[in-house]
N, C-alpha and C positions, 0 to 999 in steps of 0.2 A: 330101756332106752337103747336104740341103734348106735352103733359107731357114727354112723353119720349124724345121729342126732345130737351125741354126743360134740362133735364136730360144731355144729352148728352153734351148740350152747358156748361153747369156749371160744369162739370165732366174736360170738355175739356178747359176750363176756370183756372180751377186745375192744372189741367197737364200745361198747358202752365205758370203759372206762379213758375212750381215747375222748367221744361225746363230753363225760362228765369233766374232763380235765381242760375242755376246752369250752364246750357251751353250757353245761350245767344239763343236758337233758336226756341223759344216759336211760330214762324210762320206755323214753318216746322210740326208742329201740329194743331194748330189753325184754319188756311185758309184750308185744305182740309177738316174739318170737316164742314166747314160755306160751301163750295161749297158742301160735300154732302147733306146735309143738303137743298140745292137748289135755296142758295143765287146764282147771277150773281158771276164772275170770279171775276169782277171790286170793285162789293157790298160788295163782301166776304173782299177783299182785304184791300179798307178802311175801311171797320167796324172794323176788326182784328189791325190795325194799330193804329183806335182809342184804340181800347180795351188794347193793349199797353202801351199808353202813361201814365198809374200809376206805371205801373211796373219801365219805363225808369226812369222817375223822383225819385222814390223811392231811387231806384239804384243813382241815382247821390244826393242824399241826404245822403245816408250812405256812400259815397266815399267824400265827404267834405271836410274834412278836407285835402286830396289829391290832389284835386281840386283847393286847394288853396297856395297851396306851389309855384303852377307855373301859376299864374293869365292871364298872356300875352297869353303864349299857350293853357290855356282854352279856353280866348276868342278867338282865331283865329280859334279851331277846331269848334266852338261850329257857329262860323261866317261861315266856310266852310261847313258844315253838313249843317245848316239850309237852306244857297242858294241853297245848293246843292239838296236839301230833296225838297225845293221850286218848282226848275226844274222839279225834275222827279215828284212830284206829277202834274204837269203841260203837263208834255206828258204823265202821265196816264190817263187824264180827255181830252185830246185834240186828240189822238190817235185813231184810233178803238178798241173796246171792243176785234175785233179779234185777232188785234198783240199782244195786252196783253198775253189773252189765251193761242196763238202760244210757246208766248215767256216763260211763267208760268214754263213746264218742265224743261227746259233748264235753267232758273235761279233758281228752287230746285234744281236740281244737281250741279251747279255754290254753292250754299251754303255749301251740302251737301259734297261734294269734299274740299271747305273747312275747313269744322268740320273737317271733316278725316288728312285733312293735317296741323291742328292747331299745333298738337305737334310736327314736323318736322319744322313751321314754328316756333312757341318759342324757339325750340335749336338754332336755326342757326340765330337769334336773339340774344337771350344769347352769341352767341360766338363771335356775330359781337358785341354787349355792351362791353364784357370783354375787348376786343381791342379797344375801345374807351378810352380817357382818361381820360376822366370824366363826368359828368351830359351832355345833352345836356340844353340849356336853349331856343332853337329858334326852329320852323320846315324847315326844306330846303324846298325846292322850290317845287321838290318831294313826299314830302309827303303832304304839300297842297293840292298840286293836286290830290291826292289820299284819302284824306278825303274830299274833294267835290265830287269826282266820289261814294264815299262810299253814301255823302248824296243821291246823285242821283239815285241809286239804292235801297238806303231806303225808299226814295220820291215814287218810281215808285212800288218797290214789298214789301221789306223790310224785310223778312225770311234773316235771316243769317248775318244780316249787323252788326249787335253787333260781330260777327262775325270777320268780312270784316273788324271793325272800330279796333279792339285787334291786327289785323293783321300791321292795318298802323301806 
């Protein structure tokens, strides 16, 4: 690797933790730099994923205290993400490099779509809380299942899923 390419990772490195700490989607920067750059689809994919996981942790270290008001539904999200993360990194490794690829576009704009719709998706959240009557303290059935599809698709691409996971 060139100095300049060099350059670019660390630059890009930047950016995506400045991304991750503010919109969650340090991927949607990251992985197209490591594929131009002339990592594989797949290479790119996991390296950027590892290259993550201080950011993540960080992130759920300064949310602690948070974290621990509702222990029960920690553990259950944090149980469904990981099987779920399990999965899809199991059909990333098991799959061909090509459906990956195929599928790469289509799951940026699946992220990207929704960044865009995050704020339409917190009002109408907000309106559906107000109408609640109070705390929830359990996940329904529902949204289980939707924070293991979240792992799943963190497991497998993972752009946006911080995302995906604010969403559910």
């Amino acid at each position: 690797m060139s100095g300049l390419e060099q350059l670019a990772v660390l630059g890009t490195g930047l950016g995506a933790g400045i991304l991750s700490s503010t919109v969650g989607v340090a991927s949607l920067l990251s992985f197209p730099v490591l594929v131009a750059l002339g990592l594989p689809p797949v290479v790119a994919n996991a390296s950027n994923t590892v290259g993550l996981i201080p950011g993540g942790l960080s992130g759920s270290f300064g949310y602690r205290s948070e974290l621990r008001e509702h222990p029960g539904i920690t553990r259950l999200v944090l149980l469904c993400c990981a099987l779920g993360a399990v999965a899809g990194a199991v059909l990333l490794l098991a799959l061909p490099a090509a459906t990956f690829e195929a599928a790469v576009p289509w799951l940026i704009l699946l992220a990207c779509g929704l960044v865009g719709a995050q704020p339409w998706l917190a009002r109408r959240l907000a309106r559906h809380r107000a109408e609640d009557t109070g705390p929830r303290h359990h996940l329904s059935p529902l949204t289980t299942l939707f924070a293991g599809l979240t792992g799943v698709y963190g497991g497998y691409f993972g752009a946006g899923a911080g995302v995906m996971m604010v969403a559910v």
